[in-house]
C-alpha positions as CSV (number, residue, x, y, z in Angstrom):
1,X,-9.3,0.7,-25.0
2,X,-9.4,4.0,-22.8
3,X,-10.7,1.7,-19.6
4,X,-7.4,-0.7,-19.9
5,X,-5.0,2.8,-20.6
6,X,-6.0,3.7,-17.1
7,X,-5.8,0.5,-15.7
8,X,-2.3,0.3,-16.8
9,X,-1.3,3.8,-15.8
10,X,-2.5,3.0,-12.3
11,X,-0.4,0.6,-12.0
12,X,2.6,1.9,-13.9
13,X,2.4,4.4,-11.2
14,X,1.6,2.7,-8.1
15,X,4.6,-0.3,-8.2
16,X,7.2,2.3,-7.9
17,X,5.8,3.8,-5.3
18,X,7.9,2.1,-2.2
19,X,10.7,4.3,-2.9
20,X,12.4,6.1,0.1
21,X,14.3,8.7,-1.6
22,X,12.5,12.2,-0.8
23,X,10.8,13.8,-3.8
24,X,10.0,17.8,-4.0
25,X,6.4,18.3,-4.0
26,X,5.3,19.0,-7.8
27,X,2.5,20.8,-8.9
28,X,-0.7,20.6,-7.2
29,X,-3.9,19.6,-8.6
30,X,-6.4,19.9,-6.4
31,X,-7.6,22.2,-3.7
32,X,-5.1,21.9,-1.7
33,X,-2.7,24.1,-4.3
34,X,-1.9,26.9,-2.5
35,X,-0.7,24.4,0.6
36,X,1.6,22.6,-1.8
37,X,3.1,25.5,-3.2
38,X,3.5,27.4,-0.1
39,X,5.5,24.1,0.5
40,X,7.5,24.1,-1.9
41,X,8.6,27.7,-2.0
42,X,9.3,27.7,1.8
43,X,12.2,24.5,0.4
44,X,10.2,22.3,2.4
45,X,10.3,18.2,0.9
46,X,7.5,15.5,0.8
47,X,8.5,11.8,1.4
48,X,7.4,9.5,-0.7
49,X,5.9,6.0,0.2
50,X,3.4,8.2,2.3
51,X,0.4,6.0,4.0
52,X,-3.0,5.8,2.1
53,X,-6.0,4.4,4.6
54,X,-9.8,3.4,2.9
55,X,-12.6,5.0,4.5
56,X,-15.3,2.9,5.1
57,X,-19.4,4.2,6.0
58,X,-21.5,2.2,7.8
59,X,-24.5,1.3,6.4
60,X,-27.7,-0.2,6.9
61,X,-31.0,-0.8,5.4
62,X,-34.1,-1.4,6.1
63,X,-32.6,-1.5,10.0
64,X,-30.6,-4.3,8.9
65,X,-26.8,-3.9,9.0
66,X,-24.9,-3.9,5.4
67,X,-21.4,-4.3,4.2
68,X,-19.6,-0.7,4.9
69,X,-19.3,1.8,1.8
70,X,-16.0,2.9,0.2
71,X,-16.1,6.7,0.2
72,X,-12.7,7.8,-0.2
73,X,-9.5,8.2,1.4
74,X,-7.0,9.4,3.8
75,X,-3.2,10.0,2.7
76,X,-0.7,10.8,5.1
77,X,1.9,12.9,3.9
78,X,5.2,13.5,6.0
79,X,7.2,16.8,5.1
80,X,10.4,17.9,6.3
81,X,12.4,21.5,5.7
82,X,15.1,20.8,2.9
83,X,17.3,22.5,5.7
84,X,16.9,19.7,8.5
85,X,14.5,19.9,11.3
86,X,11.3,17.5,12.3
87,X,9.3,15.8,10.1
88,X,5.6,17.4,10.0
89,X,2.7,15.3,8.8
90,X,-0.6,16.3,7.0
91,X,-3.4,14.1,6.4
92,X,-5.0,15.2,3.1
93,X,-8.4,13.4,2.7
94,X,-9.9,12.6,-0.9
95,X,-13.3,11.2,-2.3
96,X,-12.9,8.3,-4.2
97,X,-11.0,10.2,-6.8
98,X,-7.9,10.9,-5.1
99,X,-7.0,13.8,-7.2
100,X,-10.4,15.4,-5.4
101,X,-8.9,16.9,-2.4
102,X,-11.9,17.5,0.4
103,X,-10.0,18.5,3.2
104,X,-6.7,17.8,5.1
105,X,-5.5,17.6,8.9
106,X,-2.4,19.0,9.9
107,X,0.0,17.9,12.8
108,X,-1.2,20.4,15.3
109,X,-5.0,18.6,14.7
110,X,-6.7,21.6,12.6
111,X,-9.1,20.6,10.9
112,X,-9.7,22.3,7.4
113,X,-13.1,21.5,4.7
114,X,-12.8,22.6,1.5
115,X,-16.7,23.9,0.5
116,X,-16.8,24.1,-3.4
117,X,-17.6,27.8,-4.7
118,X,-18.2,29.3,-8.1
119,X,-15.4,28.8,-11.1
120,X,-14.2,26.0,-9.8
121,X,-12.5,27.2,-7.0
122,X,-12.7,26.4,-2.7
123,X,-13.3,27.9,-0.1
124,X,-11.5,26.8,2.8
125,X,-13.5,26.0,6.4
126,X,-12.0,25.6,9.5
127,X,-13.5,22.6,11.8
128,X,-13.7,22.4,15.2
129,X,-11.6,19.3,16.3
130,X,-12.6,16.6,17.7
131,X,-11.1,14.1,19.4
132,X,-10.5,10.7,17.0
133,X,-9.4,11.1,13.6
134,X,-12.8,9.2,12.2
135,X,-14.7,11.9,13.9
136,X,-12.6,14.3,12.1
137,X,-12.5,12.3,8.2
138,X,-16.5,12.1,9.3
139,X,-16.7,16.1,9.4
140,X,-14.8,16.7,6.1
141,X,-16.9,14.5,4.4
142,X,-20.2,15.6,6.2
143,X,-21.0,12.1,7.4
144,X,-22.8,11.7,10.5
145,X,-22.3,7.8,10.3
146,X,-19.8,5.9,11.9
147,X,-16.5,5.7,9.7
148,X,-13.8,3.0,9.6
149,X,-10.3,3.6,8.6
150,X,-8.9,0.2,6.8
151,X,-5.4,0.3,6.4
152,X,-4.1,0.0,2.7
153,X,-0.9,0.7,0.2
154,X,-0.9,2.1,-3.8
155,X,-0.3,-1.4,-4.7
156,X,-3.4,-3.2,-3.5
157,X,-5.4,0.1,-4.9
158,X,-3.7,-1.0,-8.2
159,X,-4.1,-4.5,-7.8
160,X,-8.1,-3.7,-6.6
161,X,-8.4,-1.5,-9.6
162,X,-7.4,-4.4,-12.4
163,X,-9.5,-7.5,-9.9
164,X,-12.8,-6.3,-11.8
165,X,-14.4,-9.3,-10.2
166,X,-13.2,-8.8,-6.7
167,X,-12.4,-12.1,-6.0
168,X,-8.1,-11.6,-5.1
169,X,-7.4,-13.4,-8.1
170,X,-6.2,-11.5,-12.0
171,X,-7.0,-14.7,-14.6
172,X,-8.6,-14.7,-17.7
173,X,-10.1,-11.6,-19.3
174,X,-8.3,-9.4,-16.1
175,X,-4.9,-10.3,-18.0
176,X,-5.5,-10.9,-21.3
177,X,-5.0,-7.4,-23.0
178,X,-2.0,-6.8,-20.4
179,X,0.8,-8.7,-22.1
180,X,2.5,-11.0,-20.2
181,X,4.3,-8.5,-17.4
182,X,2.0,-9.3,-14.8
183,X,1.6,-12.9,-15.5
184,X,5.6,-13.1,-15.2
185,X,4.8,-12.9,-11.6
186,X,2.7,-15.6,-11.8
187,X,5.0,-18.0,-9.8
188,X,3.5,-21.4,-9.6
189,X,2.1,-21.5,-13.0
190,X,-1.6,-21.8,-12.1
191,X,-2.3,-18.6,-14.7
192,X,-3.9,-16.5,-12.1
193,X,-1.8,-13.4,-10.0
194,X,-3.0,-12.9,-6.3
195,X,-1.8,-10.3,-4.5
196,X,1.0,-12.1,-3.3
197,X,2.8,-12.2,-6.2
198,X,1.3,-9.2,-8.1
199,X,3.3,-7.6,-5.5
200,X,6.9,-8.8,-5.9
201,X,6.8,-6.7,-9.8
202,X,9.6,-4.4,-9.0
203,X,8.1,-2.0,-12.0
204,X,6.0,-2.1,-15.0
């Protein structure tokens, strides 16, 4: 089934991700290309285990206040010259697709949009700053509502991604077509992963 390849792929790529060892940036895919190369030809590296917040829209209607809406979100990535010398960190900020780059922060606070043109390809708008980082993640994405950022990691994406039901629980039809990998975490034999234990798989 082409929904449970994904599912799987996710996560086959989102348990190893606590590693520390520093990784050179590969190819890019996604507006930000010319960035990452530019990186990567100047011998600069990118750290893994970078941090990945949600970002939440308010929302009401019919003047009532609703749960927030999940838009996309905000990766920080921490480079550092192969050659020694600080760390430098750019926010790169992403619809819910994360391979859909919209815009990125760097550590000097410029603020950059990426405005789609013709043949697929971006042109790149410079913001004017402003002073919290939600007002700036607000301008990328055009929003004029109030935004939340909600801390989170690639494993509770992954572990969001397979909980079809939302309810912090994989049982039943969540595991059945996964073999039994994930429900080897499944430490005191009640046939359901939380989070909790989804967490201590090492790999996939």
């Amino acid at each position: 089934m082409p929904r449970l390849s994904l599912l799987l792929s996710l996560v086959a790529l989102a348990l190893p991700a606590c590693s520390s060892q520093p990784n050179r940036a590969g190819p890019a895919r996604s507006a930000s290309a010319d960035l990452a190369s530019r990186i990567d030809r100047s011998d600069w590296m990118v750290k893994q285990g970078s941090s990945i917040w949600r970002v939440l829209e308010a929302r009401t209607v019919n003047g009532e206040t609703r749960p927030p809406r999940h838009i996309g979100y905000v990766h920080a990535k921490d480079y550092r010259q192969g050659r020694g010398g600080p760390v430098q960190r750019l926010y790169e900020i992403t619809s819910l697709n994360r391979t859909e780059v919209l815009g990125r922060i760097d550590s000097l606070g410029r603020v950059t949009r990426f405005d789609p043109v013709r043949n697929g390809t971006f042109d790149e708008r410079s913001l004017t700053p402003a002073g919290r980082m939600e007002d700036n993640v607000g301008a990328i994405f055009g929003s004029s509502l109030e935004l939340t950022l909600e801390a989170t990691s690639e494993r509770r994406i992954a572990f969001a991604t397979l909980d079809s039901d939302g309810n912090g629980l994989l049982a039943g039809a969540e595991l059945d077509h996964m073999g039994t990998r994930i429900l080897s975490a499944d430490a005191n034999g009640d046939k359901q992963v939380d989070f909790a234990e989804f967490d201590t798989l090492d790999t996939f």
